[in-house]
Each structure stands twice: as C-alpha cells, then as structure tokens.
N, C-alpha and C positions, 0 to 999 in steps of 0.2 A: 367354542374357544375357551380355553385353561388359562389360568396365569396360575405362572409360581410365585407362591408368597413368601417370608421371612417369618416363621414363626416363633420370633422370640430366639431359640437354641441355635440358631449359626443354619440351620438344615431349611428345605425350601422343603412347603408344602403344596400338592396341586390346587388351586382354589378355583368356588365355580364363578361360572360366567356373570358377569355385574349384570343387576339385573336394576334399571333406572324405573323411580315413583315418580306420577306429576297429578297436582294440582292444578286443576285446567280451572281458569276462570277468564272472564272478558280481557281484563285489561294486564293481567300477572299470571303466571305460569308458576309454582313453585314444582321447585325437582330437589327429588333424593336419591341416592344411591346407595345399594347393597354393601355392606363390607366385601371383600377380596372371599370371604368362604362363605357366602351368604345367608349370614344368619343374622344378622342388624343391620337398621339403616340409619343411615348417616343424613345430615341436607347439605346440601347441593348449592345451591344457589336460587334465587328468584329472579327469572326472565320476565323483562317488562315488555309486552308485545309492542309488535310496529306493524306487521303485515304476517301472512303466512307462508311466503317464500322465504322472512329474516327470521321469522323464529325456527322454520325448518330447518336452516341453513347450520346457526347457531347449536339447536338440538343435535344435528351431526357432528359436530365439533365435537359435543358432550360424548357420543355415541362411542367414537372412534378411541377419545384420548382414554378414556375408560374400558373401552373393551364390552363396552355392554350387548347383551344378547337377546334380552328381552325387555318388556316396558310392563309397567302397571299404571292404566290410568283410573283416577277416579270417577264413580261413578255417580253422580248426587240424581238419586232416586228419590220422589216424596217419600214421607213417611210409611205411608197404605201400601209403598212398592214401586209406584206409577210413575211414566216418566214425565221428569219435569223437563221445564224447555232446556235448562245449562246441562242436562243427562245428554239430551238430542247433540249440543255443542262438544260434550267431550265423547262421545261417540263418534261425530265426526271426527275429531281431532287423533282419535286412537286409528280411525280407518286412514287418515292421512302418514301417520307414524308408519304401517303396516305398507300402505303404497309405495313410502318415498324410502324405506332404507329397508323395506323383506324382516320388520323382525317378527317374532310372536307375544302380540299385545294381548294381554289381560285387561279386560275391565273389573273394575273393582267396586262394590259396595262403601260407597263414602259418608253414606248418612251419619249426619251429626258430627263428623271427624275437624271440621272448623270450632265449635262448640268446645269439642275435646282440645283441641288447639289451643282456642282462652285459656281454657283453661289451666292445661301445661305449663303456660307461660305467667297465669296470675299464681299459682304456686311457685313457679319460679322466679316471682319477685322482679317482673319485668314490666313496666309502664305501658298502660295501654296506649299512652299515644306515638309512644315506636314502633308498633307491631308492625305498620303496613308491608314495610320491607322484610319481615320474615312468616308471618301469619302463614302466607302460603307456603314457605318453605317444612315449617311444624306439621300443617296435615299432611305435605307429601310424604313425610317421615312416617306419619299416622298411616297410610292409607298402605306404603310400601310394609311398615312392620306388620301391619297386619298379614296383608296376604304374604310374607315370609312365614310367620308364625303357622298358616293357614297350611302351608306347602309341607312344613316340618311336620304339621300332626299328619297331614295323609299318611307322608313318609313311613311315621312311627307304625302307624294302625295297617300299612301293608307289611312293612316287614314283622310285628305280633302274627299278624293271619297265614305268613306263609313258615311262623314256626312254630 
C-alpha cells in the first residue's frame, strides 16, 4: 500500500508503506512510526496493556488509521547474544502481530536501546521521574530508526553493486 504525501511544493509524492516500531515490555507497549517516505521515525504513543485481545485490538486501530505494512519489534537479547526470557516475550508478541493482521514482522536487535533512551531524554533536559509515560515510547523510536537506517544502507550497497 502507497500513500500520496504533500511534499512541501503543492505536488503529491508516492510515499512508502508505514512501517510501525514497538517496544514490547510487561506492563507498557511503546510504538513508533515511519514518516510517510520512510526514512525517520516518529513516536507514537505508549500502550498501557490490559490483556492481549485489547492490546491487539488497539494495535489494529493503529494499523489501519496509518496504513502500516510492516512492524519492527524489539528484540532484548543478553549481551553474549542469548535469549533472555522478555526476548522469548517479544517473540511471542511479533508471532501474534504476524497471526492476527498477515503483516511482515521484523525482529529487531534492541540491546541497550532503553540505556540509549536515558539517555536521549537526560540530554534532553527531561526529568527522570516523568519518563515512565514515554521511556518506552523513545526506544521504539530507537529500535524503529535503527532498522530504517539499517534498510537504507542495504538499499545503497545493492544499488553501488549493480552499477
């Protein structure tokens, strides 16, 4: 799915499919979202869980009103690689996204991306004892920028190769 964007000059550009980050943790979901041409990500909002029929339900809302096409979820790997038990948790959580709406889920290497998070936010002069309500929201930002970034270099290093 395309959507036409507004590029500033009056003329519409095709832009690609929104592509949704999340931050999977027990009790808060944070999610981000691709811009319209997907090359930054934006946040989203922070889902407080209740069960996993209302967060599913919820996450379709998102799905739909955005156009999204694909997910990136995080993936919190120990350090050495190995999976830890919240890895096992968003692994489920990515095979339920993949179940209940057919998109194509990414999992993502998240190590450290909370860390980075603080840290975002203590440069950006933001009180730690506000985060709770966006904390999550900043790694999904973290996790989604990355593997955009990640997608753009393929991109570049196939089209060098094939000229």
């Amino acid at each position: 799915m395309k959507e036409a964007v507004d590029n500033g000059s009056g003329e519409t550009a095709v832009g690609a499919p929104r592509v949704l980050g999340f931050d999977v943790g027990d009790r808060r979901i944070g999610l981000a979202i691709s811009d319209p041409l997907g090359h930054t990500a934006q946040p989203l909002f922070t889902l407080h869980r209740t069960n996993r029929r209302a967060d599913l339900k919820w996450i379709g809302r998102v799905l739909r009103k955005h156009g999204v096409a694909e997910a990136v979820v995080g993936n919190p790997l120990y350090m050495s690689g190995d999976q830890s038990p919240q890895a096992a948790k968003s692994q489920a959580f990515a095979e339920d996204l993949r179940a209940e709406f057919g998109l194509t889920v990414h999992l993502w290497d998240e190590r450290l991306t909370t860390t980075q998070a603080h840290r975002h936010l203590d440069e950006a002069g933001h009180a730690a004892a506000g985060r709770k309500g966006i904390i999550d929201q900043v790694a999904a930002v973290l996790i989604l920028q990355s593997f955009l970034d990640a997608r753009e270099h393929r991109r570049s290093v196939a089209v060098e190769d094939e000229g």
